[in-house]
N, C-alpha and C positions, 0 to 999 in steps of 0.2 A: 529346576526347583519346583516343590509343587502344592499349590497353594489348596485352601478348602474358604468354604462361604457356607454362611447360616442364612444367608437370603439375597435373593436374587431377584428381578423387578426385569419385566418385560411390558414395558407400555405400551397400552391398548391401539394410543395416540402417537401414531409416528410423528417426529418434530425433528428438523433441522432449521440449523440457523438461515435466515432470509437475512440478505447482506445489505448493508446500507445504500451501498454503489457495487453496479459491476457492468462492464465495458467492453466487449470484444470485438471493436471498432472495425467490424465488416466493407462499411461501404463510406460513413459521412463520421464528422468530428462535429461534436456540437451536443450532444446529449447521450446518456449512457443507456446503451440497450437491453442491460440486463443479460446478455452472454459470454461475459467475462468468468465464470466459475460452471463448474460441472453442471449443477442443477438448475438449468435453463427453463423447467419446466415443472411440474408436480412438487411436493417436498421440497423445500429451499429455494426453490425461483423470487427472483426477485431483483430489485437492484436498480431499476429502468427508470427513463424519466425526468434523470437530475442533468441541471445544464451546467455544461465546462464553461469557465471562464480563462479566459488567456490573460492570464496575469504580467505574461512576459512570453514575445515571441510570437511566431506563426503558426498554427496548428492546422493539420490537416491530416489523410488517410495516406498510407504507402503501402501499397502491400499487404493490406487488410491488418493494420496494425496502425497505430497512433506514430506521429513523426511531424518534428517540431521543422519546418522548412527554410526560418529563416529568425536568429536570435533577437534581441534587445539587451544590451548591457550584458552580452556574453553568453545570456544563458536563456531557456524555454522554461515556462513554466505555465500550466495549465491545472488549476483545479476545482472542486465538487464541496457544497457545504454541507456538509455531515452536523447532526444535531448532537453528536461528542467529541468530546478532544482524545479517548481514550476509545483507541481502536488497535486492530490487525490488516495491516494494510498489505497487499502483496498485488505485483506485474511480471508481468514477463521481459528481461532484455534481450534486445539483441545486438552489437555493436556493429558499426563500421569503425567507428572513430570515437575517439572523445569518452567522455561518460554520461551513464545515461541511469534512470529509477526513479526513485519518489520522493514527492513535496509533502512535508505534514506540518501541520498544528501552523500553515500559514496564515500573518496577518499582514503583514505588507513588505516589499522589497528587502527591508533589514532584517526584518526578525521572522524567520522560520526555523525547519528544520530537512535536512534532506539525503536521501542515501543514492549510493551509486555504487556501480561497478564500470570499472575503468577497462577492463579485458585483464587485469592481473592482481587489482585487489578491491573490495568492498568496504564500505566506510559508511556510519552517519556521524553527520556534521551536525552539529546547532550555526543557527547566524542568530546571534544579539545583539543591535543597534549597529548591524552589518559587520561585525568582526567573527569570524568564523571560528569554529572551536571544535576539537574531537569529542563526540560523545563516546561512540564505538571506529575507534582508532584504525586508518586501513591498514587491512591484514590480508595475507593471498588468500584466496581463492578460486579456483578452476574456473575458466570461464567456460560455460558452456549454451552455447546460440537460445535464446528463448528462456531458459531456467528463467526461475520464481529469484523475487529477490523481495524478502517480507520484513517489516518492523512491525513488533507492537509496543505500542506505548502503553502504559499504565502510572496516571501521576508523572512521576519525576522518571520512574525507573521505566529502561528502554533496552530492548532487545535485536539484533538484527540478525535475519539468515539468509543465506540461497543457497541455493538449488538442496532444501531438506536440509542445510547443514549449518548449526551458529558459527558465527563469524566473532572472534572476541568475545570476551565477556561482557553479563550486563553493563549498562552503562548510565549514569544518571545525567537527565537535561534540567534545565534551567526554563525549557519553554513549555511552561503545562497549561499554555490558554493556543486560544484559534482552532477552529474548528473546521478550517478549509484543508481539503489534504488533496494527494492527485502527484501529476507527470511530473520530473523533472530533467532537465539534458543542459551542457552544454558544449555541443556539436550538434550540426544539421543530417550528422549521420546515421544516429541508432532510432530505432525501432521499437516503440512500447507497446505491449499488446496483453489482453487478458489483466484488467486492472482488476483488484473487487477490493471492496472495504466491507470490514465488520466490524461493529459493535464491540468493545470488551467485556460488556455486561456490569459493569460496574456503575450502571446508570438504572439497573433493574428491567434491562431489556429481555435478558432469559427468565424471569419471576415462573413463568411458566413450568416449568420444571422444578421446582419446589415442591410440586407434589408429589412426587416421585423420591422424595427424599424423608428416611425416617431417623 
């Protein structure tokens, strides 16, 4: 099909997004290095700086890759306090065992929210006042070693994908506060690697780009 334009905009100012957090846990666990996404460097670097808290569990390096060594109440959990509740969070799994992804919009043991892949389906959960509840209901998905497993949240409505692919349909939570997000496992076996968190913009982080706009 084949489309036409009355105007077209090439800015002078190159701009990518610089990510809240981003973690590509090389050598130590303890703070985020800022090489969890492509642009490590020039345009969009960024990320470094911010300290993990072990909220649950033992954290530590395997294999150049984030891995929880030893649980607390079944499960790992490690996370970065982000200045919004309304992000795109995305890591990389890899399993042995168990499941394994990400913690968001945490405030304390009972009440988060969290996704995973199991080696045969992908799922976010809500936990409120520790009863767990489908947001995005598990549903197969290919596993494949490493792939991206991303949610964004925006307000209530919530989306999950991996590896490039949604997973169910949107889905709506109930937990639109807490601003901690980050690892989540419960097995000593898988592998988190390549975290990065972004901004959804709905705090006026991209304003920037505004001008660009007629």
């Amino acid at each position: 099909m084949a489309y036409t334009s009355s105007l077209l905009r090439v800015p002078r100012r190159l701009w990518l997004p610089v990510p809240i957090a981003s973690d590509g846990f090389p050598t130590t666990f303890g703070t985020t290095d800022g090489t969890g996404h492509a642009e490590t460097s020039g345009l969009g670097a960024g990320g470094g700086g911010l300290t993990w808290t072990q909220q649950a569990g033992t954290w530590g390096i395997s294999g150049a890759a984030a891995n929880c060594s030893a649980l607390a109440g079944g499960l790992g959990i490690a996370t970065i306090v982000a200045p919004t509740v309304n992000v795109l969070a995305s890591v990389g799994v890899t399993r042995a065992a168990g499941a394994a992804g990400l913690v968001l919009r945490y405030t304390d043991a009972s009440n988060f929210l969290y996704a995973y892949h199991d080696g045969t389906n992908a799922a976010l959960i809500e936990k409120v006042a520790g009863v767990d509840t489908n947001v995005v209901a598990p549903a197969a998905a290919a596993y494949s070693a490493g792939a991206a497993l991303v949610v964004i949240l925006d307000g209530a409505a919530a989306r999950l994908f991996y590896n490039s692919a949604a997973v169910g349909a949107a889905g709506t939570t109930n937990i639109t506060t807490g601003a901690a997000h980050g690892l989540w496992t419960n097995n000593v076996g898988p592998t988190l690697d390549n975290f990065v968190l972004y901004a959804r913009g709905t705090g006026g982080e991209y304003e920037v780009l505004n001008r660009y706009i007629k």
